[in-house]
LUMPA-806582 format. One line per 10 residues: number of its first residue (from 1); for each residue x, y, z of C-alpha. Coordinates in Angstrom, 2 decimals. Example, Ala and Ser with C-alpha at 12.3 -4.5 7.8 and 13.67 -1.06 7.14 Angstrom:
// residues 2
1> 12.30/-4.50/7.80 ~ 13.67/-1.06/7.14
//
This chain:
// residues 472
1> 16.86/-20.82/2.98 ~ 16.50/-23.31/0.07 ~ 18.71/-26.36/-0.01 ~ 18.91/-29.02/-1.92 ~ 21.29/-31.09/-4.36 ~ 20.98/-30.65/-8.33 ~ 22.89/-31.37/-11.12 ~ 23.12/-27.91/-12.06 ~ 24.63/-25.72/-9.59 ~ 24.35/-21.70/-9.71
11> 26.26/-19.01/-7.19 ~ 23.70/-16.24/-7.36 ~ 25.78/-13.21/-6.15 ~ 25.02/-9.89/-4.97 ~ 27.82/-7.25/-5.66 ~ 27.34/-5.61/-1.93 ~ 27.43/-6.88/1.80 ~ 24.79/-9.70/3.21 ~ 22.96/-6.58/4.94 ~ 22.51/-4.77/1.95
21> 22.09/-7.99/-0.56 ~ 19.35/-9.74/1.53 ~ 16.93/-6.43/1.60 ~ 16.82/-6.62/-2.55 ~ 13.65/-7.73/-3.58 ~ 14.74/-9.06/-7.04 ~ 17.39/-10.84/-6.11 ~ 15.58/-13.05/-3.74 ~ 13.38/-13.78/-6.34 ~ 15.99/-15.16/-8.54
31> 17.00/-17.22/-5.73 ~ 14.22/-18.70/-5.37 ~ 13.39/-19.39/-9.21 ~ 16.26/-21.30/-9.76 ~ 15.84/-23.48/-6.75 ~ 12.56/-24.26/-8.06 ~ 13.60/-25.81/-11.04 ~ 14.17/-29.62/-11.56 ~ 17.78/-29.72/-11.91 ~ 18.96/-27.08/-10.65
41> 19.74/-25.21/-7.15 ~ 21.13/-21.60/-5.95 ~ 23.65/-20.79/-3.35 ~ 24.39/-17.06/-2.49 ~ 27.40/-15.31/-2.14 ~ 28.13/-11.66/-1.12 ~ 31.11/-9.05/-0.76 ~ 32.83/-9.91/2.44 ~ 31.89/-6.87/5.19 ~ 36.07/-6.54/5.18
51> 37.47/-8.08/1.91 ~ 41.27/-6.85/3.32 ~ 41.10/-9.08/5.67 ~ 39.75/-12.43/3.34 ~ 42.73/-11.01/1.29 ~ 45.40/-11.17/3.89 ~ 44.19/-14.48/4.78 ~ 44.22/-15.83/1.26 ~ 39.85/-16.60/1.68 ~ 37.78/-17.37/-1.02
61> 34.35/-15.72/-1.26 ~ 32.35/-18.82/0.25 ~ 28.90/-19.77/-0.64 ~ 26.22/-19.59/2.59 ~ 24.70/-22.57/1.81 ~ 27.59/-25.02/1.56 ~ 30.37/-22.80/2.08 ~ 31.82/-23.66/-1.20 ~ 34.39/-21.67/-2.85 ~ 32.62/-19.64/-6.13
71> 35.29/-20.91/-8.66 ~ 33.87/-24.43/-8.18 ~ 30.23/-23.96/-9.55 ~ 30.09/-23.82/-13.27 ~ 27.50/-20.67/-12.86 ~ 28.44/-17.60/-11.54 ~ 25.01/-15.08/-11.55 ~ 25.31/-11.29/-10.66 ~ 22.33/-9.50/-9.75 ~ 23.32/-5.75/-10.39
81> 21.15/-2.67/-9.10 ~ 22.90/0.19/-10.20 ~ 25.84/1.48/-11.49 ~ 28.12/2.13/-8.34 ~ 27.78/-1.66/-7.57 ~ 29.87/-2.53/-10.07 ~ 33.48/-2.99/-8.52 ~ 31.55/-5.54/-6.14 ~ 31.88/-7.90/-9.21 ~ 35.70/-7.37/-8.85
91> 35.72/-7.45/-5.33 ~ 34.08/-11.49/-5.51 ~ 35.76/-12.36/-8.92 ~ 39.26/-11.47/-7.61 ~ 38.98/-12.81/-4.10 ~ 38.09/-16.29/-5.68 ~ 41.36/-15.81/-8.36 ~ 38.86/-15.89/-11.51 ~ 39.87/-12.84/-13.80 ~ 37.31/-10.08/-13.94
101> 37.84/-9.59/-17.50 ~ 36.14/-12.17/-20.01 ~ 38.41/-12.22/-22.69 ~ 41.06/-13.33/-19.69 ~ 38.69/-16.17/-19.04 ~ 38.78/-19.90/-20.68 ~ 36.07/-22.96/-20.09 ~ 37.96/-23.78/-17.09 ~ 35.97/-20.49/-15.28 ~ 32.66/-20.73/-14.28
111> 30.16/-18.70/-16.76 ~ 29.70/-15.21/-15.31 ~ 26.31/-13.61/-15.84 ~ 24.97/-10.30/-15.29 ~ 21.19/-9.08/-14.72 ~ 19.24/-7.31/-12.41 ~ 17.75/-3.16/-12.71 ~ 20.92/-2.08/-13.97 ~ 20.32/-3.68/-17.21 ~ 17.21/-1.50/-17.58
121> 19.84/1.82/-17.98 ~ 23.29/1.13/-19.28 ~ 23.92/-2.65/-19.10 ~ 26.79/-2.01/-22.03 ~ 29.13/-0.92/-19.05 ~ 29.00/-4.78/-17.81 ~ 30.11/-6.48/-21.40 ~ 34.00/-6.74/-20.72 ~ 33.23/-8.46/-17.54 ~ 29.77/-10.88/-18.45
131> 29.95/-13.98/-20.96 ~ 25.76/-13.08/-21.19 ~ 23.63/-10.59/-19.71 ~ 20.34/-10.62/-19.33 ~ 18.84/-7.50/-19.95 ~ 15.05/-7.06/-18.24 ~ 12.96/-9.04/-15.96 ~ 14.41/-12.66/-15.30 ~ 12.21/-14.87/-13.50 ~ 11.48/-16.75/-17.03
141> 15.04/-16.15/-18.57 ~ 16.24/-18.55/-15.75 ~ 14.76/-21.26/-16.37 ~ 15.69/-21.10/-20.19 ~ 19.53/-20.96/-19.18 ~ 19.09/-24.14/-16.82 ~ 17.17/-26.20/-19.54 ~ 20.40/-25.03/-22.05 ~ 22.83/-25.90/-20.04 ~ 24.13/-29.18/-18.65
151> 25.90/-31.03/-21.02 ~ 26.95/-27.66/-23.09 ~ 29.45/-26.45/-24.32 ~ 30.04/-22.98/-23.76 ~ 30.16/-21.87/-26.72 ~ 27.49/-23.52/-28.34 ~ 25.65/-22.52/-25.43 ~ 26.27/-18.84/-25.78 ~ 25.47/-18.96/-29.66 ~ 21.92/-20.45/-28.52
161> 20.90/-18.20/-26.07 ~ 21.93/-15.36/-28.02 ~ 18.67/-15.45/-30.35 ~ 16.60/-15.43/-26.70 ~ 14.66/-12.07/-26.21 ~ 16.66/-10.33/-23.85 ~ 19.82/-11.91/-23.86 ~ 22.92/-10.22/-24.69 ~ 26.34/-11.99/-25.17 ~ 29.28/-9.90/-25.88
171> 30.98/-10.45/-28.78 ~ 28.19/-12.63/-30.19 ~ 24.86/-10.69/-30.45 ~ 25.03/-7.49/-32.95 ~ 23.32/-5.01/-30.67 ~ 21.79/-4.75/-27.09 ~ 18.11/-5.92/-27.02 ~ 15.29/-4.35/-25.41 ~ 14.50/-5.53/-21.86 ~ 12.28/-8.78/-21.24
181> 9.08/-9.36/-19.61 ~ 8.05/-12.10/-17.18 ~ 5.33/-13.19/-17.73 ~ 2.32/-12.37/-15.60 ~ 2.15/-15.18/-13.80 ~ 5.74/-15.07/-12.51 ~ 3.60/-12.16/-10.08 ~ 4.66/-10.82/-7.78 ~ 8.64/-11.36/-6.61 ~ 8.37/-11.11/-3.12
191> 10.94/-12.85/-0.23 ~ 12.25/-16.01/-0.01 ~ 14.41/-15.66/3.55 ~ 13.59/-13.54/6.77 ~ 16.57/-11.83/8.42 ~ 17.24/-9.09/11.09 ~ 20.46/-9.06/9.70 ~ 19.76/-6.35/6.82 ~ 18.98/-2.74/5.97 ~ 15.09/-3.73/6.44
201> 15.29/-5.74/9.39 ~ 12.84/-9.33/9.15 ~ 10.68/-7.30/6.71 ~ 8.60/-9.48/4.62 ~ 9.17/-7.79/1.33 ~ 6.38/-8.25/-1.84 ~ 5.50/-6.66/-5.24 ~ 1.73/-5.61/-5.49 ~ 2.58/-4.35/-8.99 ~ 5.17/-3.37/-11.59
211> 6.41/-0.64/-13.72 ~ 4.98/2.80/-13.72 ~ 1.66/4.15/-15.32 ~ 3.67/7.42/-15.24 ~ 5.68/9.56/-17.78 ~ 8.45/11.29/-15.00 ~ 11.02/11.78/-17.72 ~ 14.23/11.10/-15.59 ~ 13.02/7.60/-14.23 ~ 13.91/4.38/-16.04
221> 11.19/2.59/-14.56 ~ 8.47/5.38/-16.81 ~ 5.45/4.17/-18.71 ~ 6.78/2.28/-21.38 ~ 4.40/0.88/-24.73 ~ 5.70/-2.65/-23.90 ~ 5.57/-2.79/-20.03 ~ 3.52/-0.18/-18.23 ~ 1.88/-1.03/-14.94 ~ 1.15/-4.54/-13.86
231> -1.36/-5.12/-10.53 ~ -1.51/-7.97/-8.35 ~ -4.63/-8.49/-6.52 ~ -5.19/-8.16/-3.34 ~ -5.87/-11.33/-2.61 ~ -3.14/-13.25/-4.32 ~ -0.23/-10.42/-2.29 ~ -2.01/-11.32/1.37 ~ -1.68/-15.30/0.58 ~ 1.90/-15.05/-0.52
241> 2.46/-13.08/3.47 ~ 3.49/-15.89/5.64 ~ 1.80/-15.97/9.09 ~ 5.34/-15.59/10.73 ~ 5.98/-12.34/9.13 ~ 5.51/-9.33/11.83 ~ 6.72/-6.80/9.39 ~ 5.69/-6.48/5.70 ~ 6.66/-3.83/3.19 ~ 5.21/-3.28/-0.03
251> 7.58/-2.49/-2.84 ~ 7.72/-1.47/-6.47 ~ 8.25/1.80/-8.53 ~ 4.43/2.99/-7.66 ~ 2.78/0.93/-5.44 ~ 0.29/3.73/-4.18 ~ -1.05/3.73/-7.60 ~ -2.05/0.53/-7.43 ~ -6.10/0.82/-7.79 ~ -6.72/-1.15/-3.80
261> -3.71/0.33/-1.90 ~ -5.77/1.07/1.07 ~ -7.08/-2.32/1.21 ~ -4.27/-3.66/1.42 ~ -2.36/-1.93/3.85 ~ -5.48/-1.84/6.37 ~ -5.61/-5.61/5.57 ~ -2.35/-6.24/6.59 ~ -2.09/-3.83/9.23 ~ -5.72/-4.90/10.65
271> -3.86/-8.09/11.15 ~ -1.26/-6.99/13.79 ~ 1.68/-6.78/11.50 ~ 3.44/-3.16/10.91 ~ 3.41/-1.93/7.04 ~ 5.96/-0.02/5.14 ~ 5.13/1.36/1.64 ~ 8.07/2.40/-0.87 ~ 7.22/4.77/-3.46 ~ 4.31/6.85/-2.01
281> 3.19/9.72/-4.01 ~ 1.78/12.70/-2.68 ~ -1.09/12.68/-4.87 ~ -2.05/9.55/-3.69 ~ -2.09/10.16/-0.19 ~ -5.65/9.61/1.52 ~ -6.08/10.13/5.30 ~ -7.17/6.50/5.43 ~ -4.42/5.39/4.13 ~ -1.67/7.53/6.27
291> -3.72/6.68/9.42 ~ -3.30/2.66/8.11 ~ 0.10/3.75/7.82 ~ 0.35/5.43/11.56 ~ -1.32/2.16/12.94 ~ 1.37/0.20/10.88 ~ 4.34/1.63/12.59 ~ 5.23/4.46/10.42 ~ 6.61/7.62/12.17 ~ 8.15/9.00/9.13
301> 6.30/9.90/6.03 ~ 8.21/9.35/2.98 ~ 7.18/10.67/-0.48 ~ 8.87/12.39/-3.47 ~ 9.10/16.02/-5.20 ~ 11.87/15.52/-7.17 ~ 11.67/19.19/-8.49 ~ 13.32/22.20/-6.85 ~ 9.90/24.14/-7.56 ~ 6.51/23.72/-9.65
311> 8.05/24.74/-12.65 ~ 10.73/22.13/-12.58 ~ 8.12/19.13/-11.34 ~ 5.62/20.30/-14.58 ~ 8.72/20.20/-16.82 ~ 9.84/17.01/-15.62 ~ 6.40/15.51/-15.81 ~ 6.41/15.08/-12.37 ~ 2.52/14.84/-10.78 ~ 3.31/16.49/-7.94
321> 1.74/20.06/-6.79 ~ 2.67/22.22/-3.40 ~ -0.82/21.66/-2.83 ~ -0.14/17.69/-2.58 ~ 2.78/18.49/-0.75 ~ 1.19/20.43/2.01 ~ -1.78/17.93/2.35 ~ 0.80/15.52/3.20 ~ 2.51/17.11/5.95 ~ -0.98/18.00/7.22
331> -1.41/14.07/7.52 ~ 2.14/13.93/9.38 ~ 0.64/16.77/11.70 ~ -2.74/14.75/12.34 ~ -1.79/11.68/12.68 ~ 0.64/11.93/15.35 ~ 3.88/11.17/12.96 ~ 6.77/12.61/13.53 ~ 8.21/13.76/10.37 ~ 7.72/14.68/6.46
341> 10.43/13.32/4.54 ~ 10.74/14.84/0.59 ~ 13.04/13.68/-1.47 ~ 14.41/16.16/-4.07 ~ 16.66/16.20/-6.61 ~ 19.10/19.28/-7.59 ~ 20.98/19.73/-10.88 ~ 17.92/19.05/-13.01 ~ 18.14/20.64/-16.81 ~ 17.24/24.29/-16.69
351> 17.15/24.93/-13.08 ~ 17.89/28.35/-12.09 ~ 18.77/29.80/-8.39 ~ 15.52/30.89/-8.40 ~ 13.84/27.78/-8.44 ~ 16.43/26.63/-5.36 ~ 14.97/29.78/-3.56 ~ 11.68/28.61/-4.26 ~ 12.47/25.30/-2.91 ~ 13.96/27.07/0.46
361> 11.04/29.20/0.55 ~ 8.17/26.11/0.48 ~ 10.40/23.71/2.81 ~ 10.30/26.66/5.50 ~ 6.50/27.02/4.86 ~ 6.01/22.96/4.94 ~ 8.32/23.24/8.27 ~ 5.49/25.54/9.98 ~ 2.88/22.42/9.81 ~ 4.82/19.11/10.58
371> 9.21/19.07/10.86 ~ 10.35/18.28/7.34 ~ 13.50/16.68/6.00 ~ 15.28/16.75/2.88 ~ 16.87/14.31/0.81 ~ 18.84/15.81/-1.38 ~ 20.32/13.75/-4.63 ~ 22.59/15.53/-7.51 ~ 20.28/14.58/-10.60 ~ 21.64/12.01/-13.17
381> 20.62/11.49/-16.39 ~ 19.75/7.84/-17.29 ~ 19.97/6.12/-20.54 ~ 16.46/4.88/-22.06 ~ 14.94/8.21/-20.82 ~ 13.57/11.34/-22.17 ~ 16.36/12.64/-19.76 ~ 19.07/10.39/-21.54 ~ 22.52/13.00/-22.76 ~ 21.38/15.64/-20.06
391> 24.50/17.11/-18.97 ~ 25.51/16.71/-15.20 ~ 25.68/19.97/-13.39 ~ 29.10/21.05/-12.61 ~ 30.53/19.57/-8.54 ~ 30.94/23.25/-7.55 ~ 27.91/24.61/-8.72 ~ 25.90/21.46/-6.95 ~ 27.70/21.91/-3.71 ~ 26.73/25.96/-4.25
401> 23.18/24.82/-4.50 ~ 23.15/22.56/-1.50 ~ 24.93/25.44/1.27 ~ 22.25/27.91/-0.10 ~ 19.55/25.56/0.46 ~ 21.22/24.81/4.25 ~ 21.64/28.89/4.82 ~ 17.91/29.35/3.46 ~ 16.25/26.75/5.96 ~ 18.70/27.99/8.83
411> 18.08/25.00/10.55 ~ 14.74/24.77/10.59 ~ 14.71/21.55/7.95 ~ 16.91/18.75/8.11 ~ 19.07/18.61/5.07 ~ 20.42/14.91/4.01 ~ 22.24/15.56/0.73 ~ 23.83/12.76/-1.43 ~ 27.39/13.43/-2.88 ~ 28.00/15.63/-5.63
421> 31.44/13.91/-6.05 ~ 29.80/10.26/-6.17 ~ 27.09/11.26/-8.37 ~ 29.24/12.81/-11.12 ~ 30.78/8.83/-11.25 ~ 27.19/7.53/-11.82 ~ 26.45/9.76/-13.99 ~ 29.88/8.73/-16.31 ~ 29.06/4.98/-15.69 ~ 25.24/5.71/-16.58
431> 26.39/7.96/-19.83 ~ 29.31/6.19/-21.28 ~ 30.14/2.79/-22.87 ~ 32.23/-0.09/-22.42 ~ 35.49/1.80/-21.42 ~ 34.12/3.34/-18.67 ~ 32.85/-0.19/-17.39 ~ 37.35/-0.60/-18.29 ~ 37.63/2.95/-16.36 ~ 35.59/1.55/-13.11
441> 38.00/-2.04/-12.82 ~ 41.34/0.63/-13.39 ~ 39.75/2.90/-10.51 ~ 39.23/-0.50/-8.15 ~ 42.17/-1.73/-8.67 ~ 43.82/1.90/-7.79 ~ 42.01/2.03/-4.81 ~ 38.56/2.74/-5.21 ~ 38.51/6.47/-4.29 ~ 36.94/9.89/-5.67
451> 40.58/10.86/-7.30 ~ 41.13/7.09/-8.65 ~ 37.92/7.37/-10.74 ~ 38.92/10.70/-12.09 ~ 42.24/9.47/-12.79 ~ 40.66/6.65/-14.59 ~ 37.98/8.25/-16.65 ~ 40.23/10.78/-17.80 ~ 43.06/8.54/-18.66 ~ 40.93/6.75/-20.68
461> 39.24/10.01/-22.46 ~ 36.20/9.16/-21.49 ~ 33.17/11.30/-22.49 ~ 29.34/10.62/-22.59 ~ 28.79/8.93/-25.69 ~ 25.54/11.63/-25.91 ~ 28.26/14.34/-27.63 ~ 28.40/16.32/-24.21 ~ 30.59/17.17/-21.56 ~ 30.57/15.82/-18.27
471> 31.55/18.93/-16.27 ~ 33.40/19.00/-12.97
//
């Protein structure tokens, strides 16, 4: 934890619980930028674990640090990862009595912000509710806003960091900009706090690169001209892991294509700690580097195939061959671990039954060398992607797809599928514009559930803003 008084005083929220909020990589980082400049310091604030209850009892949302109600700091900062975080942001804003819409807002309300990997999609959704987002990578952009800011006034403020790469302010800037950079040297984010009290329990968490050297066309995180891939060496990522850390994980949207992957994970692993590795690809997989992995603490081996069958994966641009597939559960087999875990996505353009009978057909055979489980997500289509207008596959049909898959491997994979239902209300926030950021506050404020949202969307006549339909 960083404390410390400053002139300049910024609640950096996270629209989800403290278990959930405190395993997010970026947002520690932002933390710990803004307490690192002169005049200014962060406290963090989170969705209660039972907001009824703060409700009935007439509780603000409290800062950790000081316990300090959120409608006393003149800075309110959201850090956003995807689209069904948003009512989050009305869960905090109403609990503390500040209005989630902007234009309801005056001076007297603390500036809300928005950023974080959301703004990398479909930030648009977040403009009746942000006075500026930040749209990119903000470890600079941060300390631009505290420089601007004391002694401002807000409107004068807004109007200068509108002409700031990156920055968009509703009503103000003509058009969204394209996403930021840090700069280099803001490498690599890694944690500020170690807790037991999250999704990755005391896990040291740290960046040995960013962005993607690869061209999968349904991922926002892709090989971009202006981004691209980004290594840290070695040596700077193993300083930056503190002695006390037992548990480290390496995180990013391809870390095993960084260039000295095995290095590092022996390196750290060689050291006593255990390792965990987001983002492994199958055609990066080494027996070194699984055994590493073994020694590390890993029981499960994670990767991706994100393609009900080959034809699928080469027309997505995936990387990913059977072959790759099947040399990874032979790793699971020899190195003592207990599972294979693909993940796999359904509903992709094109797909046919036959490709889900292929997919049933190659789990069984993958089953036969190590026990293999699914994880099954409905596919949607993201803006600022190849994929971007794709139509989502009907509810029915999906839910068709996933008992044929669960007949086909009659129990002899483990099937984990994500919800059709919930996936069809990405997919609307992750197509549509401003009203359906309108649509998601009307569905909180109904009650949050799978009929509210339709209620919502279709009250408003929302459709993709692509030109197609958004089937159910």
């Amino acid at each position: 934890m960083l404390r410390k008084a400053a002139p300049v005083r910024v609640a950096l929220c996270h629209p989800s619980t403290y278990r959930v909020a405190m395993s997010s990589l970026g947002f520690q980082s932002i933390y710990r930028e803004i307490n690192l400049h002169t005049d200014a310091c962060a406290e963090r604030a989170f969705v209660p674990d039972d907001p009824d209850q703060y409700r009935r009892n007439r509780m603000p949302v409290l800062t950790y640090e000081s316990e300090t109600p959120l409608s006393h700091f003149p800075v309110i900062a959201f850090s956003i990862a995807y689209e069904l975080e948003l009512p989050g942001i009305f869960e905090i804003l109403d609990l503390c009595g500040i209005p989630s819409l902007r234009r309801e807002r005056t001076e007297q309300h603390p500036l809300i912000i928005a950023g974080g990997p959301l703004t990398n999609s479909n930030p648009v959704i977040l403009a009746p509710f942000a006075d500026l987002i930040f749209v990119g990578e903000g470890e600079n952009f941060v300390h631009t806003l505290l420089e601007e800011f004391p002694g401002a006034k807000r409107d004068d403020l807004l109007s200068r960091l509108s002409a700031i790469p990156g920055v968009y302010v509703p009503g103000v800037t003509a058009e969204m900009p394209q996403a930021a950079r840090a700069a280099d040297f803001s490498l690599p984010a890694y944690s500020q706090i170690l807790t037991a009290n999250t999704v990755l329990a005391s896990m040291f968490l740290i960046e040995p690169e960013r962005g993607c050297s690869r061209s999968c066309t349904y991922c926002v995180m892709r090989r971009t001209d202006r981004h691209g891939m980004r290594l840290v060496p070695p040596e700077k990522v193993l300083s930056l892991i503190p002695e006390e850390a037992r548990r480290v994980g390496l995180v990013g949207a391809a870390v095993t294509d960084h260039l000295q992957i095995e290095r590092l994970v022996s390196e750290i692993v060689a050291g006593g700690r255990e390792i965990g590795v987001s983002s492994l690809r199958a055609d990066r997989l080494t027996g070194n580097l699984v055994r590493a992995l073994a020694q590390g603490g890993n029981r499960t081996l994670t990767t991706a195939s994100d393609g009900a069958s080959q034809r699928l994966r080469n027309q997505v641009d995936r990387r990913t061959s059977e072959r790759h597939l099947i040399r990874a559960a032979e790793f699971v087999r020899d190195t003592g671990m207990h599972r294979l875990k693909l993940y796999e996505m359904v509903g992709l353009p094109g797909e046919t039954q036959e490709d889900i009978d292929e997919l049933v057909r190659f789990s069984l055979e993958l089953s036969r060398i190590a026990p293999v489980s699914l994880g099954i997500s409905p596919f949607v289509a993201k803006r600022n992607t190849p994929l971007d207008g794709a139509l989502f596959e009907p509810i029915s049909s999906i839910n068709a797809k996933l008992a044929r898959i669960r007949l086909g491997v009659k129990g002899m994979v483990e099937v984990r599928p994500a919800s059709a239902r919930w996936a069809w209300v990405e997919y609307m926030l992750s197509q549509c514009g401003e009203a359906a950021g309108l649509a998601a506050l009307d569905a909180w404020k109904a009650g949050g559930g799978f009929t509210e949202w339709k209620r919502a969307f279709n009250k408003r006549e929302i459709k993709p803003e692509c030109g197609g339909k958004a089937h159910l």
